[in-house]
C-alpha positions, 0 to 999 in steps of 0.5 A: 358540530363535529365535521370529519372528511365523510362525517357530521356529528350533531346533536340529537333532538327529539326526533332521533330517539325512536332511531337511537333505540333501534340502533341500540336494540339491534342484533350487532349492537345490543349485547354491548350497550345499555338500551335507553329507554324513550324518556331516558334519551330525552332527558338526555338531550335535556341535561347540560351535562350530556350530549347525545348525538347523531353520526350521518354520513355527510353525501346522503345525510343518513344516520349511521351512528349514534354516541352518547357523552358525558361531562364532568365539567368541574374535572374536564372529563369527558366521558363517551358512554356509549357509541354505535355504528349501524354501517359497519367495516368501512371505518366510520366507528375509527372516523366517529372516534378520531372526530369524538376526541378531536372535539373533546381536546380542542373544543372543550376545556377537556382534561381526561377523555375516557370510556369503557368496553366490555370484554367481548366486544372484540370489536370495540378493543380492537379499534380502541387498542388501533387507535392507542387509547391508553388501558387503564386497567378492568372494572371486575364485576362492575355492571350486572344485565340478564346474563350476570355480572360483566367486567368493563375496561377503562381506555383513556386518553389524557390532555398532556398525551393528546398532541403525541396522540393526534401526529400519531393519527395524522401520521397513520402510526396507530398501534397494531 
C-alpha cells in the first residue's frame, strides 16, 4: 500500500491485532497510546473510515510498527490516531511519517493531515517539530487515563503547505 526506501505499510488483517496489542502494551510505547482492546482493532479493520496498519521492514518483512488513521471523508482530513515503532533509533518512526503524509496528499483527495502528541512524549514532538508539521496549538485537559487529565498538541499539515513541505524533505531541510 505504502512503499518507502526500507518500509512496506499494508493494512492490517485479523491476524496482527494480538502483535498491535503488544506493540501498544510495551513499556516504550504505552504511557503514550491508547491500548485497543481485541474486538476495538477488528472493528477497526472492519470500518471504512479507518485504516490500521502494519509497518514491516521490506529486507526481512518484520513488523516494526504499526499506525492507526482516521478519515473524515466529507472534510479530506485524514487524521493519524496513532503510531508506534517497536525498533527504535534507526529513523523508521521519520521513514513511516514521511510515507504516512506522502499517502494521505497524493493517494487521497486529503485536505488537513493531522495528529496529536501528548506533552511528554519527547520523543514524538521532537520528530513532529524535525519534520515541520505545523503546531496548532494544545488541547488542555482534553483526555483523562489513570493518571488524571492529560493535554495534547495539535501538529497539522495543510494540501496548500504540502508541496513546500515535500522540497523541504526531499532537500533534507527539516526544521532543527
Amino acid at each position: 500500500m505504502i512503499e518507502t526506501n526500507r518500509l512496506s505499510i499494508i493494512e492490517a488483517d485479523e491476524k496482527y491485532i494480538n502483535l498491535i496489542i503488544r506493540i501498544e502494551s510495551h513499556e516504550e510505547n504505552r504511557y503514550y497510546l491508547w491500548i485497543g482492546t481485541y474486538d476495538e482493532h477488528l472493528d477497526e479493520i472492519n470500518d471504512p473510515n479507518h485504516l490500521l496498519l502494519v509497518i514491516k521492514e521490506k529486507m526481512s518483512d518484520n513488523v516494526v510498527g504499526y499506525a492507526l488513521v482516521r478519515l473524515d471523508k466529507q472534510s479530506n482530513i485524514f487524521e493519524l490516531r496513532r503510531i508506534a515503532i517497536t525498533k527504535k533509533g534507526v529513523g523508521y518512526g521519520k521513514e513511516a511519517m514521511i510515507g504516512l503524509i506522502r499517502y494521505a496528499f497524493e493517494q487521497t483527495d486529503t485536505n488537513r493531515f493531522w495528529l496529536d502528541v501528548y506533552p511528554t512524549n519527547y520523543a514524538g514532538i521532537k520528530l513532529y517539530d524535525k519534520l515541520g508539521l505545523h503546531v496548532d496549538g494544545v488541547l488542555r485537559s482534553n483526555y483523562k487515563d489513570e493518571n488524571g487529565y492529560l493535554d495534547q498538541i495539535v501538529y497539522s499539515l495543510l494540501k496548500e503547505e504540502y508541496d513546500g513541505w515535500l522540497d523541504n524533505i526531499k532537500r533534507g531541510a527539516t526544521n532543527k
